[in-house]
NUTI-841605 format. One record per atom (N, C-alpha, C): x, y, z. Coordinates in steps of 0.1 Angstrom, whole numbers, padded with zeros to 4 digits, always signed. Atoms other than C-alpha are relative to their C-alpha. Example, Ala and Ser with C-alpha at 12.3 -4.5 7.8 and 13.67 -1.06 7.14 Angstrom:
# NUTI-841605
+0009-0012+0000/+0123-0045+0078/+0009+0012+0000/-0009-0011+0000/+0137-0011+0071/-0008+0011+0008/
***
This chain:
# NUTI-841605
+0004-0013+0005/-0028+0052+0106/+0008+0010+0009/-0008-0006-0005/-0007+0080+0112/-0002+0012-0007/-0001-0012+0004/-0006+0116+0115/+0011+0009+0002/-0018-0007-0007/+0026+0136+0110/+0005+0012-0008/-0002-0012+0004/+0031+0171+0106/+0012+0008+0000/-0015+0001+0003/+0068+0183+0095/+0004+0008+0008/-0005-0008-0011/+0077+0200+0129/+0005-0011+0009/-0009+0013-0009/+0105+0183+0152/-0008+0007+0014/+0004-0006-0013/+0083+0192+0185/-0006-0011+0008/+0011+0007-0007/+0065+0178+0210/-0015+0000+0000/+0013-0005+0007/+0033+0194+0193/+0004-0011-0012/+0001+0006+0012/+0040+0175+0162/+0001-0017+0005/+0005+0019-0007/+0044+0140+0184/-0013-0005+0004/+0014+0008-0003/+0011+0147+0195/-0007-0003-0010/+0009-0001+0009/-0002+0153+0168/+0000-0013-0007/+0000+0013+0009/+0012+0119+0152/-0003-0006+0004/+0009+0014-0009/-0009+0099+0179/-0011-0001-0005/+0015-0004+0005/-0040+0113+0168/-0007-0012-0010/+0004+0007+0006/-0043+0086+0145/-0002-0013+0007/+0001+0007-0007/-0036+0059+0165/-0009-0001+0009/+0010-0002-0009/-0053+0069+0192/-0003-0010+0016/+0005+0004-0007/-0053+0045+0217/+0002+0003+0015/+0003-0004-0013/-0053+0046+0256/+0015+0009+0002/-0016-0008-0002/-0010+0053+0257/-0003+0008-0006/-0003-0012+0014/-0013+0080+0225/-0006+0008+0009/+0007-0012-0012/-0040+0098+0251/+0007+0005+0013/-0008-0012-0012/-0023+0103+0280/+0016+0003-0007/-0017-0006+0001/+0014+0108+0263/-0006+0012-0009/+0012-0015+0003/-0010+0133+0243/+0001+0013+0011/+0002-0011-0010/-0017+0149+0274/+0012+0004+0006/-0012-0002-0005/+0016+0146+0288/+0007+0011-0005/-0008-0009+0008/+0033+0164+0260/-0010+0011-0002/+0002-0013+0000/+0005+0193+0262/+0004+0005+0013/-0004-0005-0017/+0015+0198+0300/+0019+0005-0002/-0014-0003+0002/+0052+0202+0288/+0003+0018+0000/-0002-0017+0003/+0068+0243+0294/-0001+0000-0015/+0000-0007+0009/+0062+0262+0265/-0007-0006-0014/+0005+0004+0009/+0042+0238+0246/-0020+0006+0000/+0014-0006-0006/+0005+0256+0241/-0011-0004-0009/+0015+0007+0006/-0030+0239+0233/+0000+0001-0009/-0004-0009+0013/-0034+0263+0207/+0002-0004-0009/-0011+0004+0008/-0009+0257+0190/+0000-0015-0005/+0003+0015+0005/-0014+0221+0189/-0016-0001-0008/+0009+0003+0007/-0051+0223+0180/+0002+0009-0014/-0004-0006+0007/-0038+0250+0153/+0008-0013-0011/-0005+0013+0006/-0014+0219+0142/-0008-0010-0008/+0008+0011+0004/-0039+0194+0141/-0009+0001-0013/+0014-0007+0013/-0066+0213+0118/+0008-0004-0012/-0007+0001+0013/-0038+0216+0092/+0004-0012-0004/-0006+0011+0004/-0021+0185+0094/-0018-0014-0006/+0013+0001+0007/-0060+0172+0090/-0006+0000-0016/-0002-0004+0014/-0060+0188+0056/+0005-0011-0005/-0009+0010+0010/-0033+0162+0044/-0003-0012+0003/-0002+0010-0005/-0048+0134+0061/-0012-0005-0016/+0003+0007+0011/-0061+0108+0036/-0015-0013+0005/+0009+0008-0009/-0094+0091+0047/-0015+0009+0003/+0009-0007-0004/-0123+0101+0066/+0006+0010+0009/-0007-0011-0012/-0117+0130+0090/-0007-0001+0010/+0011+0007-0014/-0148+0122+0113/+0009-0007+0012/-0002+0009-0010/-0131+0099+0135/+0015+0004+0007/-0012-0012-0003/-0095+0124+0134/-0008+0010+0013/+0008-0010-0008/-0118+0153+0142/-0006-0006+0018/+0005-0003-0014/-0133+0137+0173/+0008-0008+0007/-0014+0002-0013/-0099+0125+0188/+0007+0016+0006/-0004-0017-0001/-0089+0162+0187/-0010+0005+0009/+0005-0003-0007/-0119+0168+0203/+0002-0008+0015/-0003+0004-0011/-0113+0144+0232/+0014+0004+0004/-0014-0010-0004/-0076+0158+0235/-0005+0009+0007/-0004-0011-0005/-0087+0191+0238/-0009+0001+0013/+0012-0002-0007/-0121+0184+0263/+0011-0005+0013/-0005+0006-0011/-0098+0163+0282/+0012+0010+0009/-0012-0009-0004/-0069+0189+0287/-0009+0008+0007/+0012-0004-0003/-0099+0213+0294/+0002-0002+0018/+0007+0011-0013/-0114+0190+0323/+0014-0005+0007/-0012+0004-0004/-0076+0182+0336/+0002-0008-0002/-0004+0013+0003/-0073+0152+0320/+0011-0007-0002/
***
């Protein structure tokens, strides 16, 4: 499962973990929101949309996004 929203960034890499999700997807997740000029935001902005196109349930999307962002949050 995969999530991939048509931006060449490092916001759009995270965003295509989101599906995946496992322990590496989370911290290279975090990694790439700690990167200059890359902003939360903007990623959770990403995610919503790219959401829209995803094909499935969204429940279990939605609360990887939420552990992303609690975690960035909390210094994770």
């Amino acid at each position: 499962m995969l999530l991939f929203f048509g931006f060449d960034s490092e916001r759009s890499r995270a965003i295509s973990k989101l599906g995946r999700f496992g322990d590496r997807d989370q911290s290279d997740i975090q990694a790439l929101l700690r990167l200059p000029g890359v902003e939360v935001e903007e990623f959770e902005r990403l995610a919503r949309e790219a959401i829209d196109y995803y094909v499935g349930n969204h429940l279990p999307i939605w609360g990887n996004v939420k552990v992303v962002l609690d975690d960035y949050h909390n210094g994770g």
